[in-house]
LODREN-864674 format. One record per residue (C-alpha): residue number from 1; residue in three letters; x, y, z. Coordinates in nm, 2 decimals, padded with zeros to 4 digits. Layout:
<recs>
<pos=NUM | code=Ala | u=X | v=Y | w=Z> .
...
</recs>
This chain:
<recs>
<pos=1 | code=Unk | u=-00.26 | v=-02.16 | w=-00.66> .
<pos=2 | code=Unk | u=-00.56 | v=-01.94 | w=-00.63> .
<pos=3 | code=Unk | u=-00.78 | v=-02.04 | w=-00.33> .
<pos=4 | code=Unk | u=-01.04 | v=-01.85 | w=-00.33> .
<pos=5 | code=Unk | u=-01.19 | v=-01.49 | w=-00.40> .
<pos=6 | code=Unk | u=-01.13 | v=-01.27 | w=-00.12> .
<pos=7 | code=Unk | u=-01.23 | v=-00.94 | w=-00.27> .
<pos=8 | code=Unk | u=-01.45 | v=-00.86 | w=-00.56> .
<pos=9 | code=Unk | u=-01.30 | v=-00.62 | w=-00.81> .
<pos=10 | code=Unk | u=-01.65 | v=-00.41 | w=-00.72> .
<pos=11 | code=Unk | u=-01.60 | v=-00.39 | w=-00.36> .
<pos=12 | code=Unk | u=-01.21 | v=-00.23 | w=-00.41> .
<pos=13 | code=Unk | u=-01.35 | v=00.00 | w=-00.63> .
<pos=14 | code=Unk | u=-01.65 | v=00.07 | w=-00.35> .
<pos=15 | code=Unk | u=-01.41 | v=00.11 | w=-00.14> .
<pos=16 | code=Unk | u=-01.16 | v=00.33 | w=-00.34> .
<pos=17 | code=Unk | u=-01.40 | v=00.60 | w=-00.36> .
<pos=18 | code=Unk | u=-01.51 | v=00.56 | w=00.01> .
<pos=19 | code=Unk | u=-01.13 | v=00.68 | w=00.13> .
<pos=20 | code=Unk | u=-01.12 | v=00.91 | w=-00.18> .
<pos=21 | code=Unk | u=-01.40 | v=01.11 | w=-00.04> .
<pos=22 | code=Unk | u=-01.21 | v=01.10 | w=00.29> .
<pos=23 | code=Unk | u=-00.89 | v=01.24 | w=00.16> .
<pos=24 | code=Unk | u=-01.05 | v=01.47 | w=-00.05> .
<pos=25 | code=Unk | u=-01.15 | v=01.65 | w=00.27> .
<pos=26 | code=Unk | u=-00.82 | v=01.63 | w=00.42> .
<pos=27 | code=Unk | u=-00.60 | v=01.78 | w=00.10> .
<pos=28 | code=Unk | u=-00.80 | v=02.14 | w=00.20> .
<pos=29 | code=Unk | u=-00.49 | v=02.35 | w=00.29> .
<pos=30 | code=Unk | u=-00.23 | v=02.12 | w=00.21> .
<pos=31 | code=Unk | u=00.05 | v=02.07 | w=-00.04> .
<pos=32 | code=Unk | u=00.04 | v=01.70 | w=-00.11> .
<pos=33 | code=Unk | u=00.30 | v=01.47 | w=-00.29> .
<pos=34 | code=Unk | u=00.13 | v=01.11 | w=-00.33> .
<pos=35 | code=Unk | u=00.47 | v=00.82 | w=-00.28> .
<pos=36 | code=Unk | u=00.35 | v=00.50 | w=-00.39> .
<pos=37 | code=Unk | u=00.56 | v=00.22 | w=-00.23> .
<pos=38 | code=Unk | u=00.65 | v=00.01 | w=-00.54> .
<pos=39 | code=Unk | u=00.49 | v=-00.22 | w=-00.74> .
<pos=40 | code=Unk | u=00.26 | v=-00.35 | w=-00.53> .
<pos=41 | code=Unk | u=00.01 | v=00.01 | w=-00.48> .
<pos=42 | code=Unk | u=00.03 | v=00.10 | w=-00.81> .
<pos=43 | code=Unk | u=-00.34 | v=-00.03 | w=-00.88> .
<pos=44 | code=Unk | u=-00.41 | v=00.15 | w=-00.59> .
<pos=45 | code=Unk | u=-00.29 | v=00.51 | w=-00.61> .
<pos=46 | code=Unk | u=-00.37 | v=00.54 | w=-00.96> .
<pos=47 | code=Unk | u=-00.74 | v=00.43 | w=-00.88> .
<pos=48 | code=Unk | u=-00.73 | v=00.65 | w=-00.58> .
<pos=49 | code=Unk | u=-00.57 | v=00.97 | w=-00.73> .
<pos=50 | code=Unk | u=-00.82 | v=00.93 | w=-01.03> .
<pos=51 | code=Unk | u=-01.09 | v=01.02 | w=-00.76> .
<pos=52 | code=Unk | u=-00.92 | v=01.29 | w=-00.62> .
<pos=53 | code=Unk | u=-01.09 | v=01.64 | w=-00.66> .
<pos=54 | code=Unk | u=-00.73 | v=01.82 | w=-00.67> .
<pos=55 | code=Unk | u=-00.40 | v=01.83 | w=-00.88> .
<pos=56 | code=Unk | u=-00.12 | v=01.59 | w=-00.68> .
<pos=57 | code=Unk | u=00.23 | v=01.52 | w=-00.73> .
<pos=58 | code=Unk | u=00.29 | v=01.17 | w=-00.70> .
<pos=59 | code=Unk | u=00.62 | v=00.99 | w=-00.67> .
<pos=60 | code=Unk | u=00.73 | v=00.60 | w=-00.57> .
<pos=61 | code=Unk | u=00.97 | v=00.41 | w=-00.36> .
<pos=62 | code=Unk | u=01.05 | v=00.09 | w=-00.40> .
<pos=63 | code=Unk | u=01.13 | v=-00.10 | w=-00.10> .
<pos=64 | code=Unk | u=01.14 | v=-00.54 | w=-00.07> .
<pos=65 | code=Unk | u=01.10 | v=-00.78 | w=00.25> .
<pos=66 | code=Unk | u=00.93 | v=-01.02 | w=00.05> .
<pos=67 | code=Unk | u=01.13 | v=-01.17 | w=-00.24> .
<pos=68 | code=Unk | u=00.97 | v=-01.52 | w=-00.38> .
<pos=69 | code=Unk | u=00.77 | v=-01.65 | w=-00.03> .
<pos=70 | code=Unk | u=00.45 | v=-01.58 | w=00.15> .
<pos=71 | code=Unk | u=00.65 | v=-01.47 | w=00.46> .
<pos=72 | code=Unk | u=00.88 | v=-01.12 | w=00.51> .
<pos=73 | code=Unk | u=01.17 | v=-01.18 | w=00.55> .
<pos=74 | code=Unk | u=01.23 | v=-00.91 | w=00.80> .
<pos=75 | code=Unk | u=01.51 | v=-00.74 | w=00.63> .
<pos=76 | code=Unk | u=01.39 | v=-00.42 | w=00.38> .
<pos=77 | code=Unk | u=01.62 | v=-00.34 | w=00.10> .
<pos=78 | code=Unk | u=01.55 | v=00.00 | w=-00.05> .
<pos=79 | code=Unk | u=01.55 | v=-00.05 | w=-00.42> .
<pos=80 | code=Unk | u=01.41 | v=00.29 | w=-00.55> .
<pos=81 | code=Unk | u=01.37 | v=00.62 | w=-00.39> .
<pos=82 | code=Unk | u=01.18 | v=00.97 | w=-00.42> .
<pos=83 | code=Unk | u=01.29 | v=01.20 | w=-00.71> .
<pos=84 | code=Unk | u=01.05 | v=01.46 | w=-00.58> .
<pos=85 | code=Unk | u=01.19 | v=01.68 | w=-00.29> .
<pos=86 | code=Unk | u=00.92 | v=01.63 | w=-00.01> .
<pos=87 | code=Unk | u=01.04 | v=01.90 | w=00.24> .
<pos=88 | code=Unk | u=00.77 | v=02.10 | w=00.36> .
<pos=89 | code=Unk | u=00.49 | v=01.91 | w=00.22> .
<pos=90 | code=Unk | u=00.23 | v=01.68 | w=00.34> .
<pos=91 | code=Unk | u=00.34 | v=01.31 | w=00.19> .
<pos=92 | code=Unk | u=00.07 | v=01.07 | w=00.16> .
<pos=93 | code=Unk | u=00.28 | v=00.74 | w=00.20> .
<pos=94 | code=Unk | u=00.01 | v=00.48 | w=-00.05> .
<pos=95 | code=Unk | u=00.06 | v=00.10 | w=00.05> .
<pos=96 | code=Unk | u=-00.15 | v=-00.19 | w=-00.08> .
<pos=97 | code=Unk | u=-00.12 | v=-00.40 | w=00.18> .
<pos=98 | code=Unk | u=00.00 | v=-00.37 | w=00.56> .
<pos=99 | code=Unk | u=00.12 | v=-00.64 | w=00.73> .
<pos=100 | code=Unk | u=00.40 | v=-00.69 | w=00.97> .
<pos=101 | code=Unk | u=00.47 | v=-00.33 | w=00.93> .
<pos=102 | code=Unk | u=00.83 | v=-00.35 | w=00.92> .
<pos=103 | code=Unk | u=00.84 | v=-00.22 | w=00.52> .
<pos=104 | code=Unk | u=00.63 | v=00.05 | w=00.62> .
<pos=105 | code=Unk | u=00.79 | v=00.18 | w=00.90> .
<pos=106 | code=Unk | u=01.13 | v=00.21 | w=00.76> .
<pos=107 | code=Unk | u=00.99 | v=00.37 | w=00.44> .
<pos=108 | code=Unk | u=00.83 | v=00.66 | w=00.67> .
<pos=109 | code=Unk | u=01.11 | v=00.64 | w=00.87> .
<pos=110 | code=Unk | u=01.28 | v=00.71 | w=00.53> .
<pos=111 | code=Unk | u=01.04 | v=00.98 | w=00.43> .
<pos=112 | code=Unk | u=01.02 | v=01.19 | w=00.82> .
<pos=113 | code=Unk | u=01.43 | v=01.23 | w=00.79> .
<pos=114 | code=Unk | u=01.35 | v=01.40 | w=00.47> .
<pos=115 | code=Unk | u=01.16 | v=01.68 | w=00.69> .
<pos=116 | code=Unk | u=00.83 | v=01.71 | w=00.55> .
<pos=117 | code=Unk | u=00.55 | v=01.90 | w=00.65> .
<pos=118 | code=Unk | u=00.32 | v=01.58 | w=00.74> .
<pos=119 | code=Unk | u=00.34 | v=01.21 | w=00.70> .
<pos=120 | code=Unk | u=00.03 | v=00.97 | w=00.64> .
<pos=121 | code=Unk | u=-00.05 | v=00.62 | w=00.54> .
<pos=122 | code=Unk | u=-00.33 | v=00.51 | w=00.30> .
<pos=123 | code=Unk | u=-00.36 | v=00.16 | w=00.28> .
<pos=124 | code=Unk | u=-00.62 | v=-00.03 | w=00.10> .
<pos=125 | code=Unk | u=-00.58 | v=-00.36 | w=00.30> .
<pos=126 | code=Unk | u=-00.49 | v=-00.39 | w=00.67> .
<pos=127 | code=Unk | u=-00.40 | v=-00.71 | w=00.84> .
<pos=128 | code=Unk | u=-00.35 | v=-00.60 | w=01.20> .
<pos=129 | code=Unk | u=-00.29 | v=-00.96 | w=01.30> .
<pos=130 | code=Unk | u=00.07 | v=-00.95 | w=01.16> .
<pos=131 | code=Unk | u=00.18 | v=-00.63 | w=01.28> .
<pos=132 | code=Unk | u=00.55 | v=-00.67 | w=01.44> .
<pos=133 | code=Unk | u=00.56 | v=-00.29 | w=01.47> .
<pos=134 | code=Unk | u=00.26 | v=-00.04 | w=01.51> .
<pos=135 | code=Unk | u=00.25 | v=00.20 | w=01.26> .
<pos=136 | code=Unk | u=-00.02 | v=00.47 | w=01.24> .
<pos=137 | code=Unk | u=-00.26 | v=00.42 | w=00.98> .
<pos=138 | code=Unk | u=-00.44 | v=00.72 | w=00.86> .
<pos=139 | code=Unk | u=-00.67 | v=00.59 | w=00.57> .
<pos=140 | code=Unk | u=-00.79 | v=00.19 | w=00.61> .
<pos=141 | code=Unk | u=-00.95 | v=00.08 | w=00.32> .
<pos=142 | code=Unk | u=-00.99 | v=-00.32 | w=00.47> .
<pos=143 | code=Unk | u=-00.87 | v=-00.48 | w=00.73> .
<pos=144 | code=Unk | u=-00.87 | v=-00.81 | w=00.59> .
<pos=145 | code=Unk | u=-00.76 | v=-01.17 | w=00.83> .
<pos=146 | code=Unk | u=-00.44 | v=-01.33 | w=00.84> .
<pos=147 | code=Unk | u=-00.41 | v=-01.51 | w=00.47> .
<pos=148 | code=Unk | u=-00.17 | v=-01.41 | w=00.19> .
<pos=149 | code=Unk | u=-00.34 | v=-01.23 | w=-00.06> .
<pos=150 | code=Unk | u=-00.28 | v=-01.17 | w=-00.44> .
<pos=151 | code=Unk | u=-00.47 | v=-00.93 | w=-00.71> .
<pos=152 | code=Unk | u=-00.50 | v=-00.61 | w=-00.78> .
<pos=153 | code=Unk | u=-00.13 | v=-00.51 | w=-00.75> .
<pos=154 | code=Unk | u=-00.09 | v=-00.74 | w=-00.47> .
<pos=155 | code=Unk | u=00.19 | v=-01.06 | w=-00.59> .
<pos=156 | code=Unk | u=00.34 | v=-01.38 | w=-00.51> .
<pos=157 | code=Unk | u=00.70 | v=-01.39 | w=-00.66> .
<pos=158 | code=Unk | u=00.61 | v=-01.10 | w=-00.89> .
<pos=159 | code=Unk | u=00.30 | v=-01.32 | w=-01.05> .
<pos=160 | code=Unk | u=-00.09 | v=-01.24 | w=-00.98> .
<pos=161 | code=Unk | u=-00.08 | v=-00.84 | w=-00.98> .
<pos=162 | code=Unk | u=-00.29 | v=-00.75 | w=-01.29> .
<pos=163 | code=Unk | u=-00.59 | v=-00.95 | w=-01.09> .
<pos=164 | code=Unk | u=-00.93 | v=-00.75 | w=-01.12> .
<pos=165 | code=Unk | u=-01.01 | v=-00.96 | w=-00.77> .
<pos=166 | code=Unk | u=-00.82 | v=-01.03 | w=-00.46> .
<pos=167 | code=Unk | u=-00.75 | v=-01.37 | w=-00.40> .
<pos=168 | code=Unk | u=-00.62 | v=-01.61 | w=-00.14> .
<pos=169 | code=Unk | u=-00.32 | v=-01.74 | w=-00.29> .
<pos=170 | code=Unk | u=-00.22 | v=-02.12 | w=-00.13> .
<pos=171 | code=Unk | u=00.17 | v=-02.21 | w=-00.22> .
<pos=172 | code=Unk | u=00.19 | v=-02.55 | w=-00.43> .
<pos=173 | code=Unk | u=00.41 | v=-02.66 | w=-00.09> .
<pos=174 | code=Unk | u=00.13 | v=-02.56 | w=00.13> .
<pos=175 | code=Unk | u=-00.19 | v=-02.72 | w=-00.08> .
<pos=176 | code=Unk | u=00.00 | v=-03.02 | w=-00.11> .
</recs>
């Protein structure tokens, strides 16, 4: 059940252009392909590469740790990868959320072997207190506390993404 609004729909898109205007400074002199890790940062990297003052490829991977629980697993499965060939460029890796950092690192893990030029992460929420492995971040929207977030791409068991907010999402186990 929804708990309670973490995020107005206002301040993602506040903060959308806020990184927007940071990577827009960054893409000077570089080729960039945008990966999406799937479905999750959809919302996010099409709000994000709307505000973008360049043309960028953009491509997705599809990677799960989650399945149907508030807790990762700790096993990623690769369900989709890149079409696009990345070697040579600069891949911006967009995440919605990052927080035990084991999806993350073995989808750049994934993307380095593929020898591109450069590899950074945009994420629009950051939950340090999770991390199991530290992973650079390059572009932080929010770092947000320890609670398991829905909205705005963000799911529980594939329900809650089309959101305008982000909310704290409470399991009918754990309210009860």
């Amino acid at each position: 059940m929804l708990k309670e609004k973490v995020i107005s729909a206002e301040k993602i898109q506040k903060v959308i252009a806020t990184l927007a205007e940071e990577i827009n400074a960054d893409l000077e002199g570089r080729d960039p392909v945008f990966v999406g890790i799937l479905k999750g940062a959809v919302y996010f990297m099409t709000a994000l590469t709307l505000h973008l003052n360049r043309s960028v490829v953009v491509d997705f991977i599809q990677a799960s740790s989650y399945g149907a629980t508030t807790e990762s697993s700790g096993t990623v499965t690769l369900i989709k990868d890149v079409t696009v060939d990345i070697a040579g460029k600069d891949v911006y890796v967009i995440e919605d959320i990052v927080d035990t950092g084991l999806t993350l690192a073995d989808v750049v893990a994934l993307l380095r072997a593929r020898h591109p030029r450069s590899v950074q992460v945009v994420t629009l929420l950051s939950k340090s207190s999770r991390r199991k492995i530290e992973i650079p971040l390059d572009f932080v929207g929010l770092e947000i506390e320890d609670r398991f977030v829905v909205g705005f791409g963000l799911d529980f068991a594939e329900r809650f993404r089309n959101l305008r907010d982000i909310w704290e999402f409470v399991s009918d186990q754990e309210g009860a």
